[in-house]
DRENNU-480824 format. One record per residue (C-alpha): x, y, z. Coordinates in steps of 0.1 Angstrom, whole numbers, plus 2048, in hexadecimal, padded with zeros to 3 digits. Each point is the difference from the previous one (the first is absolute). Example, Ala and Ser with C-alpha at 12.3 -4.5 7.8 and 13.67 -1.06 7.14 Angstrom:
87B7D384E80E8227F9
This chain:
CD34417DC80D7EA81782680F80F8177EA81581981481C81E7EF8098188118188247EF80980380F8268257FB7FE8098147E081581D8068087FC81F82A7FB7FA8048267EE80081681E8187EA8178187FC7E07F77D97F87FB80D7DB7E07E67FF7F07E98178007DD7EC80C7E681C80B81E81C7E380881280D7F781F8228167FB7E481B7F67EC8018218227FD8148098217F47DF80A8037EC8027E07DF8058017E57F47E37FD81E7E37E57E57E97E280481A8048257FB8068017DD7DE7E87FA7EB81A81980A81C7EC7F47EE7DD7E07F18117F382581080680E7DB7EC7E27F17E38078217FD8277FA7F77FA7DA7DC7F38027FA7FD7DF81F7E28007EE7EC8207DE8027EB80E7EA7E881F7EE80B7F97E181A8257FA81180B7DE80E82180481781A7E580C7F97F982680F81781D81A8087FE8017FF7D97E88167FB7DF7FD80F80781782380D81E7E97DC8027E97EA7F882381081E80C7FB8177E37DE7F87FE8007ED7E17E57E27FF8147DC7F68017DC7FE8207ED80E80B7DF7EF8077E28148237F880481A7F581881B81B80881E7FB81580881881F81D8077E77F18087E08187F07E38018007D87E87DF8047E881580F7FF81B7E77FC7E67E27E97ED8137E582080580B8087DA7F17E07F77DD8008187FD8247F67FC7F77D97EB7E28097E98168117FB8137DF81982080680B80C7DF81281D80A81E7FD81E80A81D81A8207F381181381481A8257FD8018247FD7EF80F7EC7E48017DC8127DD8058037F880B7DA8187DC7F87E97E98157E280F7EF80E7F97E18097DB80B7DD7FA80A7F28147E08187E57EA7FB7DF8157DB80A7FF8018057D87ED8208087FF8167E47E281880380C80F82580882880381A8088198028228158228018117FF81781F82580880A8097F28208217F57FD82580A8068058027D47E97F77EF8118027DE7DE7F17F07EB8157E67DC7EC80E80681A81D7EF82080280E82280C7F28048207DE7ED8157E88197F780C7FD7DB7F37DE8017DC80B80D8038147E18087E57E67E27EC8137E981F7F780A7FD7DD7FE7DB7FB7DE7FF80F7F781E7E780B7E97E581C81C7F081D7E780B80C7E57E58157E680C8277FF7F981D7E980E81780E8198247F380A8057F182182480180B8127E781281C8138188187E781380081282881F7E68078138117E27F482380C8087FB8248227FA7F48048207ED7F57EB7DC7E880C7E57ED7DF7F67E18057EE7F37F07E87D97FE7E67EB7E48157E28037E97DF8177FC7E08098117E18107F17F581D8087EC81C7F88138197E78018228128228097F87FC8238197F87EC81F81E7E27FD82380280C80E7EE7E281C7EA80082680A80E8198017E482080080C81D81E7F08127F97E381F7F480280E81C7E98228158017EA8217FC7EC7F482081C7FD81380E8207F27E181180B7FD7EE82282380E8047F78277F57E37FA8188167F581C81A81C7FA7E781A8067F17F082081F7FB8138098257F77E480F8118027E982080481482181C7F38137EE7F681D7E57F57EF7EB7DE8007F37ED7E57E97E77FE80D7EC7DF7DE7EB7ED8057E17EB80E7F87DD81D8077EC7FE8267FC80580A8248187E38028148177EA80081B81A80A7E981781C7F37EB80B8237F78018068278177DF8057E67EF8147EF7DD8027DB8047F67EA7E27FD7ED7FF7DD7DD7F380C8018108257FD82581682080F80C80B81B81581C8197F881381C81282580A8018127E37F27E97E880F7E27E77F77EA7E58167FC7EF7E37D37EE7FC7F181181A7DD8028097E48178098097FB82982980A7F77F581B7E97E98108208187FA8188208147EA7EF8187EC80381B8207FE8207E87E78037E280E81F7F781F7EF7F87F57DF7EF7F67F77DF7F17E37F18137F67DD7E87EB7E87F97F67E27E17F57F17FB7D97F18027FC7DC7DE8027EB7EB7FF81E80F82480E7F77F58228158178197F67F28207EB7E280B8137E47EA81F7F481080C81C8157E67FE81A81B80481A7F78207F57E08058107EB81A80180B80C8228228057F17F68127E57EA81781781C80681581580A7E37E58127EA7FF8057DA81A8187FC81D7ED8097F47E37EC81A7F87E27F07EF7E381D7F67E77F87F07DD8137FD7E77EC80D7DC7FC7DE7F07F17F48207E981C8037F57FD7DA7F87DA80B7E780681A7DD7FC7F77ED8227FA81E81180B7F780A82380E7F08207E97EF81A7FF7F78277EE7EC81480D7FF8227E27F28107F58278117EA8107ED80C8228118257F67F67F57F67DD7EE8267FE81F81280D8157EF7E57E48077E38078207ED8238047EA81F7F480B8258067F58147E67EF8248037FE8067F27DC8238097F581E81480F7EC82080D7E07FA7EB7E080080F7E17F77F47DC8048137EC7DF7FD7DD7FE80C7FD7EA81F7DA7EC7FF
């Protein structure tokens, strides 16, 4: 089985300095000193694929050239071919569609691409200019969003859907690729809207699944509002809180009579915000763990807690914080709408992800907990 590894080398580099994606503000990236997340992601999928033998026995991969792909499987070990193709010092969406396209016309049936929604849409582009209809697609989430359902859960999950393709126990299924306007969302706008399907192989366990977005209900915002009610009541005075994305801690926020941005981080104490911060502001102010809290809420369907969108949240924040004083609010609809109805991270440290594994409280209505497994 011939498999073709794409990896966008920009993807994902705009969530920890705030940018809320990286389409067309790379350079505003590396000025505040982002660093590249997709060459790390793509090592941890291609050491999962080397340490199965019984995959490399029978899987021959072709990669994009360096730095799309081909340095991160010389240095896991993994024996490849490496198309010929012309790619700028800057890679761009032409160069993605471009390898897309020499990749299928080198016989690769089957399509491990590293990175975030834009990249999923220029697959898809090159899939539908191509009239490619008999190409599998293994998202490997990269991004800043990635609000797509062709994405898996985490690298190694997609080392895992490789196994079981190869084993022949994966039929194929279409997947929604999302198309998230980063203008709108740098502004504080939730634009999103169905740019088409991608096929992939069905293994419902290992893939994120598409964001839904809340309902837009009068009991939703009654239970946002219970929710809020009993977070602000058991806030210490002198407390800080770290206050995630959406529209349920917005209603803490609005509760509070503060500004809180919808689709960014912000930082709370004693009357006061700093409204989208970053990973660096959230280092520099958090000066006492034992008196800050992160404030969160998971993304409808997907249940993803940290590693979509809030990745101002990194895991050194979350470290610093620890588990305990993490606040997972939800409301019940919500939490009935998530896919096998446990939550999921994927912060990109595998000792972060571990610490956060286990069971988790979810504030779900005034002074109701419920304990939801955290995979």
């Amino acid at each position: 089985m011939k498999v073709g590894f794409l990896v966008n080398p920009i993807a994902g580099m705009g969530g920890r300095v705030g940018l809320k994606g990286t389409d067309g503000v790379v350079a505003k990236a590396l000025e505040l000193g982002a660093e590249p997340v997709a060459p790390l992601r793509a090592r941890e999928f291609a050491e999962s694929v080397a340490a199965d033998r019984s995959v490399l026995e029978v899987v021959s991969f072709i990669s994009c050239p360096a730095p799309m792909g081909a340095e991160v499987l010389q240095e896991a070990g993994i024996m490849h071919e490496t198309i010929t193709a012309k790619i700028g010092e800057h890679t761009t969406s032409d160069d993605t569609k471009a390898c897309v396209k020499s990749l299928y016309d080198c016989g690769v049936r089957l399509l491990v691409f590293v990175g975030g929604d834009g990249t999923a849409r220029d697959v898809l582009d090159a899939v539908d200019e191509g009239g490619i209809d008999d190409l599998l697609v293994i998202g490997v989430p990269s991004g800043v969003k990635m609000y797509s359902g062709i994405f898996v859960v985490n690298p190694k999950d997609a080392a895992e859907v490789l196994r079981l393709v190869v084993g022949g126990t994966a039929t194929p299924t279409e997947f929604e690729v999302m198309d998230a306007d980063e203008v709108a969302f740098r502004e504080d706008r939730f634009v999103i809207r169905l740019y088409g399907y991608l096929k992939g192989p069905a293994v419902p366990a290992r893939f994120q699944g598409a964001k839904q977005a809340s309902p837009e209900t009068i009991n939703e915002h009654e239970a946002q509002e219970a929710i809020a009610k009993s977070v602000i009541e058991e806030m210490v005075p002198d407390g800080m809180y770290i206050l995630g994305p959406g529209t349920t801690v917005k209603t803490v926020a609005d509760m509070l009579g503060i500004k809180k941005t919808i689709l960014g981080v912000d930082l709370y104490s004693a009357g006061e915000v700093i409204n989208d911060v970053n990973e660096a502001t959230l280092l520099e102010k958090v000066r006492n763990p034992e008196k800050t809290w992160i404030i969160v809420s998971p993304i409808g369907h997907q249940g993803m807690l940290f590693g979509r969108g809030n990745q101002q949240i990194s895991p050194k924040v979350i470290d610093m914080v620890g588990k305990s004083h993490i606040i997972v609010i939800c409301t019940p609809s919500k939490l009935r709408g998530i896919e096998g109805g446990t939550l999921k991270v994927d912060t990109g440290q595998e000792h972060t992800n571990e610490m956060l594994r286990g069971y988790i409280r979810v504030l779900t209505d005034y002074n109701e907990i419920r304990l939801v497994k955290v995979e």
